[in-house]
N, C-alpha and C positions, 0 to 999 in steps of 0.2 A: 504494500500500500504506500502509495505516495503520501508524504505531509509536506503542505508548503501553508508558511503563515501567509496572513494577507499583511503587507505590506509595499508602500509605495514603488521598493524596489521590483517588485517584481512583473513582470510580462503580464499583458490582460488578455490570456490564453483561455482562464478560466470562467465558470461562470459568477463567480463572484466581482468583475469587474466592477459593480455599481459601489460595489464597498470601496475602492479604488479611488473611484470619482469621489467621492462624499471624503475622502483621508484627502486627495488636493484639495479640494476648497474649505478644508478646517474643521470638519463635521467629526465630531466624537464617533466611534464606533468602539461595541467591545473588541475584546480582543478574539480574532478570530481566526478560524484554519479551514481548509479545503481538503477534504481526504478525498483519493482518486480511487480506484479499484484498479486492480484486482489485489484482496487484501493478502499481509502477511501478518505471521507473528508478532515480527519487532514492532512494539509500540511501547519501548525504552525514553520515548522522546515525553510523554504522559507525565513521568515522575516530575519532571520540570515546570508541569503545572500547579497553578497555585488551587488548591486543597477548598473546591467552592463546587456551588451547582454549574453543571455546563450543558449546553443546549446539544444535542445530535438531532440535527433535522435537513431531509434533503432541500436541491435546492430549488427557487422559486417555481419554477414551470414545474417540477415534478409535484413540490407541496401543494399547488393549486387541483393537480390532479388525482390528491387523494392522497399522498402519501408520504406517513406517519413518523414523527420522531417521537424526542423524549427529553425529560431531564433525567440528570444521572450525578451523582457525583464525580471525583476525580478517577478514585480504583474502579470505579464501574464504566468508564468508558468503552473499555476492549469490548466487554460482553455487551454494552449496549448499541454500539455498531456493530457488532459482528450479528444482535438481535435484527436490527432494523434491514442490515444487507440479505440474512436469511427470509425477511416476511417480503420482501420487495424486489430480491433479485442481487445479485454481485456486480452490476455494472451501474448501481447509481451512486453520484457523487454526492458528498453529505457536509454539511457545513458542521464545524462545531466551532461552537461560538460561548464566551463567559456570556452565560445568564445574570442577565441584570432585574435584579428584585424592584421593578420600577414600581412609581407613587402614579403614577399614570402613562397611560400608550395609549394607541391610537393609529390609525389608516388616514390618507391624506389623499385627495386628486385635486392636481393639480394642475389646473388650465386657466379660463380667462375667468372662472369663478372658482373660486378657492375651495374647497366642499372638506372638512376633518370629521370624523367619526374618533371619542377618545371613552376610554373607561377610565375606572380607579383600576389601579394593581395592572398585573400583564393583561397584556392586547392577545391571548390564546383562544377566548372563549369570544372574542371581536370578529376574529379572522374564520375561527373552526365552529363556531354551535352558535347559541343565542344568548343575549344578554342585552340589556339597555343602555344603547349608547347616548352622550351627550351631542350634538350636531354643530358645528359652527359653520356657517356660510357668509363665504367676505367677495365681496363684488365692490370693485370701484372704491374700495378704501373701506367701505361702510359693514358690518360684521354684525349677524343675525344669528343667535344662540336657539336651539330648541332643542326638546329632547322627543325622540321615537316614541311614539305613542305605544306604549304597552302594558302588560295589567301590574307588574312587581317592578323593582329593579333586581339585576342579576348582575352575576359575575362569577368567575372564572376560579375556582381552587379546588387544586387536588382533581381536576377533570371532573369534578364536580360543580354543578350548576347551585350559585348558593346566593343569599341577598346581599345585594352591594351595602357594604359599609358607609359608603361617603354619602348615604341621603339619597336624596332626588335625583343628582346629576352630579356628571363629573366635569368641574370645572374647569377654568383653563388661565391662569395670570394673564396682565397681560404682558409681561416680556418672554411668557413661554410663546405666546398667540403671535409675538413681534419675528422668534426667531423660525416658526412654522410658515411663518408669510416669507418670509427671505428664502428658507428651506425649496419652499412651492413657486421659485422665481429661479432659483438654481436650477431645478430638476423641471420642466415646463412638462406637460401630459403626459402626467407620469401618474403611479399609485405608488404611494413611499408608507413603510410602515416605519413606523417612532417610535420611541419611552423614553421617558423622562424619570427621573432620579433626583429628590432635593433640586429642584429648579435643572439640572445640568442636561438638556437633551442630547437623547443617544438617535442616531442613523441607522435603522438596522437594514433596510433595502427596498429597490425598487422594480416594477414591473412596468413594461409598455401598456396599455389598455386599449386593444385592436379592434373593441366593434362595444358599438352599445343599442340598444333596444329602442325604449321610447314607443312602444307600440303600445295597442291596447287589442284586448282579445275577451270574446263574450265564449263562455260553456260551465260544463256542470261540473262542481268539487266531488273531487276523489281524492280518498284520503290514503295516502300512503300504507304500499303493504298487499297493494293491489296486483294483480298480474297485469298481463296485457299493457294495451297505450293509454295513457292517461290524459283528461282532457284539461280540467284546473287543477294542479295535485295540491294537498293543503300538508304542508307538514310544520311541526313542534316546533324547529326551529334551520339553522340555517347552515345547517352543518353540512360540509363536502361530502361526507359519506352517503348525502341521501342523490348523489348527480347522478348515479344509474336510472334510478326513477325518474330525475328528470329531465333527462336530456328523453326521453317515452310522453312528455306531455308537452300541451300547447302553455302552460300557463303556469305560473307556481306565486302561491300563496303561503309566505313563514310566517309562523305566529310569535316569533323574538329571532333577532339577529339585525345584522347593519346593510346598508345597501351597497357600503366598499368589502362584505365578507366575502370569499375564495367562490361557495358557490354561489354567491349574485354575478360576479365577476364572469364568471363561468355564463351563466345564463345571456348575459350581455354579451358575452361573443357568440352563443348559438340563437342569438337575438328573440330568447324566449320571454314575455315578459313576467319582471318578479316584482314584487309589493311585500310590504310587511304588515300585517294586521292581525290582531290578537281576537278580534270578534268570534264569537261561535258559530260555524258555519257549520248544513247539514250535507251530508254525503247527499249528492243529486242535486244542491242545489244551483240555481241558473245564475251565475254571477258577470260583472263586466267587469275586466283587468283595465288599466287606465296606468302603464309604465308612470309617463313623462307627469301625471298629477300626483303618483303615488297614493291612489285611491280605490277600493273594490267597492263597488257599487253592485249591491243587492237586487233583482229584478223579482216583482209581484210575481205573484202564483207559478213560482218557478219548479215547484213540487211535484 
């Protein structure tokens, strides 16, 4: 197995070049490594790490399509790559990166409207399940905070779905809010995911965003679990695990999750349209998707 740290010195061969970019222009990042396959024994280079949580997670194209890492400690890394290369294959390349215990994270896109999705604690259950994000939208200098309308607040621990500690919503200073505008001026159309640390924001990476939806589509909720194609699927929340189901329907309706999570992202390039809505819907019922309002609109005696 190959290890190369990421740093400035080196070739942008790899897929980690964004990390690359964001070390030129002064942007924190942890500290990170690129392991290549095909793996070996010697992982003598390990002991040289400092003795904390570290992230093993492939890299962004592969994570967006399902698939899985972990935290682990220091003496558990061997076995926890060597876990994730057996469930996924020998040929994918896995980032490990120091786990930063952040006070907030968050997803970014960044175009000629500013758009953040952030929680309290890590951005895990932002990107992979559901939870309630806080929203900030800055257009033309001027910055509109809301929060996703959904029924609890959530967040992310232990791959458990538990209630957010920080209240209502997860706020933003504003010189974290200063250095996210400069970050989303760096990186132009892009989707960057952050955390922050005691005021210090960290870069953790970014992806192209090659198609988006904005459609609207009328048919009947099926609820996940279903065989066959599916017409509006309705599921829990917005986790990547459920894209087999839905790349099978015309329509998908989460009842918690963000509109920058892996599978909305996903959805927006097979230009399916998704919405978030926590309402009670009945299996069969007639509804209308509305992407670009972010609205499902109920239809009479649709039973």
């Amino acid at each position: 197995m190959t290890i190369k740290h990421i740093s400035l010195a080196e070739p942008k061969t790899h897929k980690l070049k964004t990390m690359k970019e964001a070390l030129k222009l002064g942007y924190n990042i942890p500290e990170s490594y690129v392991i290549i396959p095909p793996i070996q024994d010697d992982f003598s280079f390990v002991s040289s790490l400092e003795d904390c949580d570290w992230l093993i997670r492939p890299s962004i194209e592969e994570s967006r399509a399902g698939l899985r890492g972990g935290i682990c400690r220091r003496q558990q890394i061997l076995s926890s790559v060597n876990e994730v290369l057996r469930y996924h294959g020998k040929d994918v390349q896995l980032v490990l990166q120091k786990y930063i215990h952040s006070d907030r994270a968050g997803i970014m896109l960044s175009s000629d409207e500013v758009y953040i999705e952030c929680v309290c604690g890590a951005g895990y259950g932002l990107t992979r399940a559901g939870i309630k994000p806080a929203v900030y939208q800055i257009k033309e200098g001027n910055i509109t905070m809301s929060v996703i309308k959904q029924e609890k607040k959530y967040q992310m621990e232990n791959a458990k779905i538990v209630e957010n500690p920080c209240g209502e919503y997860s706020s933003l200073s504003k010189e974290l809010l200063d250095e996210l505008i400069k970050m989303s001026n760096d990186f132009k159309n892009k989707v960057i995911e952050w955390c922050s640390k005691g005021g210090q924001l960290y870069f953790l990476e970014y992806w192209n965003l090659t198609g988006t939806s904005n459609q609207a589509v009328k048919g009947r909720v099926t609820y996940v679990g279903r065989s066959g194609q599916f017409d509006i699927l309705l599921l829990p929340n917005a986790a990547i695990s459920f894209f087999p189901d839905v790349i099978r329907s015309r329509g998908v309706i989460a009842r918690m999750g963000g509109y920058l999570s892996h599978l909305a992202i996903n959805c927006y390039e097979k230009r399916i349209p998704f919405v978030i809505s926590d309402d009670d819907y009945q299996e069969g019922e007639l509804v209308f998707l509305d992407e670009k309002e972010k609205k499902v609109i109920r239809l009479r005696n649709s039973l």
